[in-house]
C-alpha positions as CSV (number, residue, x, y, z in Angstrom):
1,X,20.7,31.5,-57.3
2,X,21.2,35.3,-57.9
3,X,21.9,36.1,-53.9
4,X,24.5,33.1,-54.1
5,X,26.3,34.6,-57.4
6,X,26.2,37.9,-56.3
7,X,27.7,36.7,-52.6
8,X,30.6,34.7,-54.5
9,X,31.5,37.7,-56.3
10,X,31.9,39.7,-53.8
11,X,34.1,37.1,-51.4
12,X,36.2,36.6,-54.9
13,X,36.9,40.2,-54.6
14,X,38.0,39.8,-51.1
15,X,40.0,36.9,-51.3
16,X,42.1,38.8,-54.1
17,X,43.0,41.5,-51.5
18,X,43.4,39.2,-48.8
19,X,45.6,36.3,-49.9
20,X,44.8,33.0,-50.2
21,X,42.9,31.7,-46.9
22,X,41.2,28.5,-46.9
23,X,38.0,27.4,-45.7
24,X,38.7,23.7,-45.3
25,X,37.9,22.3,-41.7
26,X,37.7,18.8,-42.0
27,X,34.9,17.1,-43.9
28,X,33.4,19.9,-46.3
29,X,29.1,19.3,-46.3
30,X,26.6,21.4,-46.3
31,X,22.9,20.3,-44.5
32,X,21.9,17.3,-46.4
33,X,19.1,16.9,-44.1
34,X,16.0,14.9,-46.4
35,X,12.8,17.3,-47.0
36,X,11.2,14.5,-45.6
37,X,7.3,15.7,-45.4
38,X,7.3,15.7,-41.9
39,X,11.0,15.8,-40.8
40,X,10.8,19.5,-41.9
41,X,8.7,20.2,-39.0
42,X,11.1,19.1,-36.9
43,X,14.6,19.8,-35.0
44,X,16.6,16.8,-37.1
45,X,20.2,17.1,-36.5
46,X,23.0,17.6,-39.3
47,X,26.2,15.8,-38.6
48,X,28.7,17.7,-37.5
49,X,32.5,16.6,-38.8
50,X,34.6,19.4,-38.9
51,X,38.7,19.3,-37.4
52,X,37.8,22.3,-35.2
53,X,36.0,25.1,-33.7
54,X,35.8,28.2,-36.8
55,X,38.8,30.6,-36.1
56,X,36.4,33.2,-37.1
57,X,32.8,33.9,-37.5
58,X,31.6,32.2,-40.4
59,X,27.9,32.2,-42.8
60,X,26.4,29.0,-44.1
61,X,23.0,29.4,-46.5
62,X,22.3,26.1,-48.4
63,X,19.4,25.8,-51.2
64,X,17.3,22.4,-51.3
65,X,15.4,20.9,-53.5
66,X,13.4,17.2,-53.2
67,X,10.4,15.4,-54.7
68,X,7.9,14.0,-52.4
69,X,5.3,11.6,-53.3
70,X,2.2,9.4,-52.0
71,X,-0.7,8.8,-52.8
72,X,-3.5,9.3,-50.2
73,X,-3.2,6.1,-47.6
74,X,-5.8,6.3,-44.6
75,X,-4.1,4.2,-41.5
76,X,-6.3,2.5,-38.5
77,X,-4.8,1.5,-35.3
78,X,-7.4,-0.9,-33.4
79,X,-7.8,-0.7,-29.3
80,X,-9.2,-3.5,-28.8
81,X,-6.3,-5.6,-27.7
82,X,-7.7,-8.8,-29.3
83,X,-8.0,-7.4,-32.9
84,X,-4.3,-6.3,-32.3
85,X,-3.4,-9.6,-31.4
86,X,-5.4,-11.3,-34.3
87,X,-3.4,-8.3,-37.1
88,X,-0.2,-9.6,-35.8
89,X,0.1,-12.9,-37.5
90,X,-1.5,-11.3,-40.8
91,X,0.6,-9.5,-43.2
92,X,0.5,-5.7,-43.2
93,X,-1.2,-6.1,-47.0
94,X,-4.0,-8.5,-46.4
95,X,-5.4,-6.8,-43.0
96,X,-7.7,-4.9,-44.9
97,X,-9.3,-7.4,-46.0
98,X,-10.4,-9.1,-42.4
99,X,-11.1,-5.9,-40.7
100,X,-13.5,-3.1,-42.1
101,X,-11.9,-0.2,-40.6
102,X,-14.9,2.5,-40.3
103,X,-16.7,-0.2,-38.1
104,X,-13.8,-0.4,-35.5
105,X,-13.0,1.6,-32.2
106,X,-9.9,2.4,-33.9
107,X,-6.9,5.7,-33.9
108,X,-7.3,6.6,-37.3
109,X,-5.0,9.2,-39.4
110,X,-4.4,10.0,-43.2
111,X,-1.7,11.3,-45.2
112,X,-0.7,12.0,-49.1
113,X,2.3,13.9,-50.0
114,X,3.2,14.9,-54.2
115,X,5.3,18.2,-54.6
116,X,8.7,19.8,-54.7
117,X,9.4,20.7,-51.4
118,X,12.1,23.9,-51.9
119,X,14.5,24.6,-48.7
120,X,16.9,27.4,-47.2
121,X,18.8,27.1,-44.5
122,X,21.1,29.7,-42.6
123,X,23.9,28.9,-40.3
124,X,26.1,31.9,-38.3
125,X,29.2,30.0,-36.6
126,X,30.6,32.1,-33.5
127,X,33.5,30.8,-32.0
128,X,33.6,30.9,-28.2
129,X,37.7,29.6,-28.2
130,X,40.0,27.3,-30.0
131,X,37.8,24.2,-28.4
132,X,34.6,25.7,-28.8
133,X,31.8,27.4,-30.6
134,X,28.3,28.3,-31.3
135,X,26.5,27.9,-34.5
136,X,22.9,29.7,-34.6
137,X,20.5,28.6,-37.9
138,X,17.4,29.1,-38.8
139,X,15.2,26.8,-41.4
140,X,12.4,27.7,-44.0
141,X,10.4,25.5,-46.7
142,X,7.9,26.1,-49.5
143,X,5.5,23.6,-51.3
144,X,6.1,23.8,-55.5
145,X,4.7,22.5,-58.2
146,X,8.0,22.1,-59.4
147,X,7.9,22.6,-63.1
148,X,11.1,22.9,-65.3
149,X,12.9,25.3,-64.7
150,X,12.4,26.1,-61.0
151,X,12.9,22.0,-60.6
152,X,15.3,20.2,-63.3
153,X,16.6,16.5,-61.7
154,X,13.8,17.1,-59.1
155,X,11.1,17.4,-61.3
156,X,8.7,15.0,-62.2
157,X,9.0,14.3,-65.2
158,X,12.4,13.8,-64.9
159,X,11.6,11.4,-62.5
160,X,9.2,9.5,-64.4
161,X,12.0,9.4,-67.3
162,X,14.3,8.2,-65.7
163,X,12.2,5.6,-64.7
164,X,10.4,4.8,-67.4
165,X,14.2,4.5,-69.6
166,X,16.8,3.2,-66.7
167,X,15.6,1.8,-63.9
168,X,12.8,1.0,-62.1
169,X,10.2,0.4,-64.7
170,X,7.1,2.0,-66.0
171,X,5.1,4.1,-63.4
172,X,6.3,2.4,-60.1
173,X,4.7,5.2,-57.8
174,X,1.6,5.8,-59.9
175,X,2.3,9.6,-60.9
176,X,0.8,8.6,-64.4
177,X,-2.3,7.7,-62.2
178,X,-2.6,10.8,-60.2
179,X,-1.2,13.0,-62.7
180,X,2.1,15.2,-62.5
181,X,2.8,18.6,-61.3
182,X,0.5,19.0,-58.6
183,X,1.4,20.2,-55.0
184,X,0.1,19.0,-52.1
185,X,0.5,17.7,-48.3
186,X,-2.5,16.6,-46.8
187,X,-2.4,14.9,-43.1
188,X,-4.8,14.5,-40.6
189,X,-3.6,13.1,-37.5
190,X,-4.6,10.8,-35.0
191,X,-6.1,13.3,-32.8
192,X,-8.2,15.4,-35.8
193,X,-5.9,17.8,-36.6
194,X,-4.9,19.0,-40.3
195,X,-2.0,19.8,-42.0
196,X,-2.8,21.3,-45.2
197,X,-0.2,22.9,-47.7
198,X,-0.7,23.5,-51.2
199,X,1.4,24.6,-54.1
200,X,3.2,28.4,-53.1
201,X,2.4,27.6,-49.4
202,X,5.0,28.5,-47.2
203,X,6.3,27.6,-43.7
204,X,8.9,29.0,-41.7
205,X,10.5,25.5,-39.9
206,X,12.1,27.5,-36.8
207,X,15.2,28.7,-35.5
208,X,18.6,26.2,-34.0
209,X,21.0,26.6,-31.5
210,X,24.3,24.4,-31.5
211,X,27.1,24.2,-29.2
212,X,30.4,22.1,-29.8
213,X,32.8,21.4,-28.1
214,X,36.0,20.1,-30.2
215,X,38.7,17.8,-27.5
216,X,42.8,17.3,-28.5
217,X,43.6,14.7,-27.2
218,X,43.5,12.4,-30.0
219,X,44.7,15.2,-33.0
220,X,48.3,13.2,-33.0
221,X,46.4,10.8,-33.9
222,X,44.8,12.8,-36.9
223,X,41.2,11.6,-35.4
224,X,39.5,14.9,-34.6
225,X,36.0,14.7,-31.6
226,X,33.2,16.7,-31.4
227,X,30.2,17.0,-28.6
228,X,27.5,19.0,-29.5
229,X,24.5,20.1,-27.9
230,X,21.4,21.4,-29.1
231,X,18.1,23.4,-29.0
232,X,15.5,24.2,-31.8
233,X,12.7,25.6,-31.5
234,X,10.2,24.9,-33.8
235,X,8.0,27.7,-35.0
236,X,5.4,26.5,-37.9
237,X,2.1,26.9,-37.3
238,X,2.0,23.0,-37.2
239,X,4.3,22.7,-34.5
240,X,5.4,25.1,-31.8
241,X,8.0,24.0,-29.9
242,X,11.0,23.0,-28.3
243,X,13.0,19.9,-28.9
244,X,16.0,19.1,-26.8
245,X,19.4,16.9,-28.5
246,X,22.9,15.4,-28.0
247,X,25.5,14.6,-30.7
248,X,29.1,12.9,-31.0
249,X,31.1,13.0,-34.3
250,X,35.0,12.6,-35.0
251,X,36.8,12.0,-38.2
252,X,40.2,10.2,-38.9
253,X,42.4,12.2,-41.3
254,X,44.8,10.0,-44.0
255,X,47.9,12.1,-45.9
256,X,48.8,10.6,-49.3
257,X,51.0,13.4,-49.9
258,X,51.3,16.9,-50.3
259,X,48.6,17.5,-52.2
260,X,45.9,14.6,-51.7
261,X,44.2,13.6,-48.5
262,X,41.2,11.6,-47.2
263,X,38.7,11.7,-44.2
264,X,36.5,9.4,-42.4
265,X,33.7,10.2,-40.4
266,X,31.0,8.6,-38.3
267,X,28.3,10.9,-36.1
268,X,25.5,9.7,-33.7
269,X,23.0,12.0,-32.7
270,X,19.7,11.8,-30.8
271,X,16.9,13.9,-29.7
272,X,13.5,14.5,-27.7
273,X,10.7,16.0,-29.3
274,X,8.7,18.5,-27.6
275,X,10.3,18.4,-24.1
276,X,8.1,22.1,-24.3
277,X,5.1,22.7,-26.4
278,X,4.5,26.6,-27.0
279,X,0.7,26.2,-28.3
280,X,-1.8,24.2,-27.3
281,X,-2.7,22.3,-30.5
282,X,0.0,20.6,-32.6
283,X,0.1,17.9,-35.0
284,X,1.6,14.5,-34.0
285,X,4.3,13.8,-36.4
286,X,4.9,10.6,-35.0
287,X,4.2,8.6,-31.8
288,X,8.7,8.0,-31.6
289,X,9.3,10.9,-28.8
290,X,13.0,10.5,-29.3
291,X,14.7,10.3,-32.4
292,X,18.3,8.8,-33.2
293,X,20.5,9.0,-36.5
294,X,24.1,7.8,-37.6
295,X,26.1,9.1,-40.3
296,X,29.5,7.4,-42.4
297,X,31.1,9.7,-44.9
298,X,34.1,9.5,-46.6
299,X,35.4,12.1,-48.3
300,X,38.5,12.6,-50.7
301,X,40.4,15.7,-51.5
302,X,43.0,16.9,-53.8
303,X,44.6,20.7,-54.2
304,X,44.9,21.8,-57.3
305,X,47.4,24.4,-58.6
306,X,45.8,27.2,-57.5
307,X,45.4,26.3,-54.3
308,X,42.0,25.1,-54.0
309,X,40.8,22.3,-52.4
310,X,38.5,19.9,-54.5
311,X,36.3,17.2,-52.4
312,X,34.3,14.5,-53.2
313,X,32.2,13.2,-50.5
314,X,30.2,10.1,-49.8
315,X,27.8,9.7,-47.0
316,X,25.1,7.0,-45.7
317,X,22.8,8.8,-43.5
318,X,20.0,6.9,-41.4
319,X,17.4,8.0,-38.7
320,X,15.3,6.0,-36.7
321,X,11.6,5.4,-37.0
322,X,8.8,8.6,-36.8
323,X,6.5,5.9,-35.6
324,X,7.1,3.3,-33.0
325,X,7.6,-0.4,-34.6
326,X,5.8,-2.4,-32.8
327,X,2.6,-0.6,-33.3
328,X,3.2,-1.0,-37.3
329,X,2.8,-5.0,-36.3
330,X,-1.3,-4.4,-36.0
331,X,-1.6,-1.5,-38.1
332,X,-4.2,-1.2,-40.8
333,X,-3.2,0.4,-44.1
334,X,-6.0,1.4,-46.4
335,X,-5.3,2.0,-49.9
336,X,-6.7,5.0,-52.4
337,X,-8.8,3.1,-54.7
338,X,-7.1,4.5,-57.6
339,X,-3.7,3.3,-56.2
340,X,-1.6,-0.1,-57.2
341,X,2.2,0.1,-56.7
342,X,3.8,1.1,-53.9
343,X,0.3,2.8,-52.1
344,X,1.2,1.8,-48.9
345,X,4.5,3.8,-48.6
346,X,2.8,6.8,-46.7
347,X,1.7,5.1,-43.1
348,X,3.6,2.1,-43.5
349,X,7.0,3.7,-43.9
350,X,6.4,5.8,-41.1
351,X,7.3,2.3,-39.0
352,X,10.4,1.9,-40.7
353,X,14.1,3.7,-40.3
354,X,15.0,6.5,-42.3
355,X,17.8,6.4,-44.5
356,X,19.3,7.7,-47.8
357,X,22.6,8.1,-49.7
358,X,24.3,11.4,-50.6
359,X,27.1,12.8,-53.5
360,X,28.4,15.8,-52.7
361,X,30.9,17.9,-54.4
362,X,33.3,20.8,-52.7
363,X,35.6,23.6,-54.0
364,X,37.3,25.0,-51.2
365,X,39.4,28.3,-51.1
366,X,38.2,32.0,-49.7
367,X,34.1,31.0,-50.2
368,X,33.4,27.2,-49.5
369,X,30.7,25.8,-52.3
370,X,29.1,22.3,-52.4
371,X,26.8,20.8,-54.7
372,X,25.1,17.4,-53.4
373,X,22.8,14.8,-54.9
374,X,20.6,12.5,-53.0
375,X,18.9,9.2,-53.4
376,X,16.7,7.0,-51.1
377,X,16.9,3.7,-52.5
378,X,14.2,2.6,-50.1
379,X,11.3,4.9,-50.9
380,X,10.8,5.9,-47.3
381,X,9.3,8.8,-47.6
382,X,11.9,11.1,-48.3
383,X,11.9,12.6,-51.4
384,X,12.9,10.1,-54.8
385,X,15.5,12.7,-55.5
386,X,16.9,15.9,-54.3
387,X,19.5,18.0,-54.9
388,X,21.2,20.9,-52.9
389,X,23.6,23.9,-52.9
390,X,25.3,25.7,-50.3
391,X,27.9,28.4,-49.4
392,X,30.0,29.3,-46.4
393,X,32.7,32.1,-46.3
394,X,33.7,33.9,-43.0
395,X,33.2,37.1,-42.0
């Protein structure tokens, strides 16, 4: 929070000596990428809906913040193509119960997740010419304990009020059970190999590579394209490297008058993991070898009196599965025996698509800021909550 006070003071300063340039290029949103436990690990793709290429070079940094939680659920994938046949017809909560898992010829791997998982993320923006650009990130996590007051909304015990007062009842996720401020990701894939993080831990996710290129021919239109395509290159110690992807975006743009204005977006994106591994050994994070996502957003904006620009976006953002489906047909989910409600959400929602809301707030003059809050509504693994910040400003 100091580095982004100290950076809006000193853009303030320049934007008095420079006049009143504005930032605002089409939809205004930071990276509300989820810090999904094992999406962090990988090249995900933010949507990209700007009007057009930067005019000049610009800086992005964004602060993340999201609560991640399961307890420990061990998973068992039979090979014996009868037993898989058999699972099929019996729901994913009673297979337990017909097959003992440690006396099949069965994959097997394990996962539990509780934390606050804090992320930066840095974007440079280079444009190439007025139809395209270059945009160069990199991405970095830590594992918290997230106590008050390095985690407010994110914390747990927010959480757990919220909860326990508004919706959703007392203890749906057993924290009470398992106890609260603790950090930890524990995973052991289907091959043997461990992912292990505990509270302070720290990973640095890798390093991106974007190009767009931005087409007129429908700006009379006021719908603005984008193509993108992109390169990361994953550097944890968990996963080294490269992952290959495509994306299309474009946004309509609707004048109310002078002063107030709307946008509407939709983005589809896609790519393949690992089309390059730099190590050896790395941890599976999921037998889907090419992901997909879509985004909607729709964002309104008004300018105030002193000429800045005030947005309030909207966005519905959802990926497809880590996992493949089918296999999540004959798979066999074994709970913690201390576990009750929602136990199964570790392995089982690796099976299912990916998706979460986001509220994001924009002032827009000299420096760009946006303040978002995030919700998954279907406890897919992402966290319950997160929250961001971000900053852009040109240079």
């Amino acid at each position: 929070m100091l580095v982004f006070a100290i950076v809006q003071i000193l853009m303030a300063q320049k934007s008095k000596n420079n006049g009143t340039v504005t930032l605002k290029n089409g939809i205004s949103k930071l990276s509300i990428l989820s810090t999904n436990p094992f999406g962090i690990f990988i090249s995900r793709l933010n949507h990209n809906f700007k009007q057009r290429a930067s005019s000049s070079p610009e800086l992005n940094f964004s602060l993340e913040s999201g609560n991640i939680w399961g307890p420990n659920v061990k998973t068992y994938i039979p090979k014996d193509e009868a037993i898989k046949k058999r699972l099929r017809g019996i729901p994913w909560f009673s297979r337990q119960s017909y097959y003992d898992g440690e006396e099949l010829d069965a994959y097997t791997y394990e996962i539990e997740t509780d934390g606050v998982i804090k992320g930066l993320r840095g974007e440079l923006s280079l444009p190439l010419n007025e139809k395209q650009e270059l945009v160069l990130g990199f991405r970095a996590f830590a594992l918290t304990k997230g106590k008050f007051p390095t985690a407010i909304l994110t914390s747990d015990d927010f959480i757990e009020f919220f909860h326990n007062n508004i919706a959703g009842g007392k203890d749906p996720f057993d924290r009470d059970v398992f106890g609260y401020d603790k950090a930890r990701i524990k995973y052991e894939d289907r091959n043997g190999n461990l992912l292990d993080m505990n509270s302070g831990d720290f990973t640095f996710g890798g390093i991106e590579t974007h190009y767009y290129h931005y087409p007129e021919f429908l700006n009379d239109k006021k719908i603005y394209l984008n193509f993108g395509a992109h390169l990361g290159t994953n550097l944890s110690k968990y996963n080294s490297s490269f992952d290959l992807g495509f994306s299309f975006s474009g946004i309509k743009k609707m004048d109310f008058n002078a002063r107030n204005f709307a946008f509407f977006g939709f983005g589809i994106n896609g790519f393949r993991k690992r089309i390059l591994d730099l190590k050896s050994t790395i941890i599976d994070f999921g037998t889907n070898d090419f992901i997909g996502s879509l985004e909607t957003n729709m964002e309104f904006n008004f300018i105030s009196e002193g000429n800045t620009t005030h947005s309030f976006g909207l966005s519905y953002y959802m990926q497809t599965s880590l996992n493949e489906k089918d296999e999540g047909e004959y798979a066999i989910h074994v709970r913690d025996e201390d576990a009750y409600n929602s136990w199964q959400h570790g392995t089982r929602h690796l099976y299912k698509n990916n998706n979460y809301w986001t509220l994001t707030y924009t002032f827009t003059r000299k420096i760009q800021t946006s303040f978002y809050l995030q919700q998954d509504f279907t406890v897919n693994n992402n966290p319950d909550l997160q929250t961001g910040i971000g900053i852009k400003f040109g240079i």
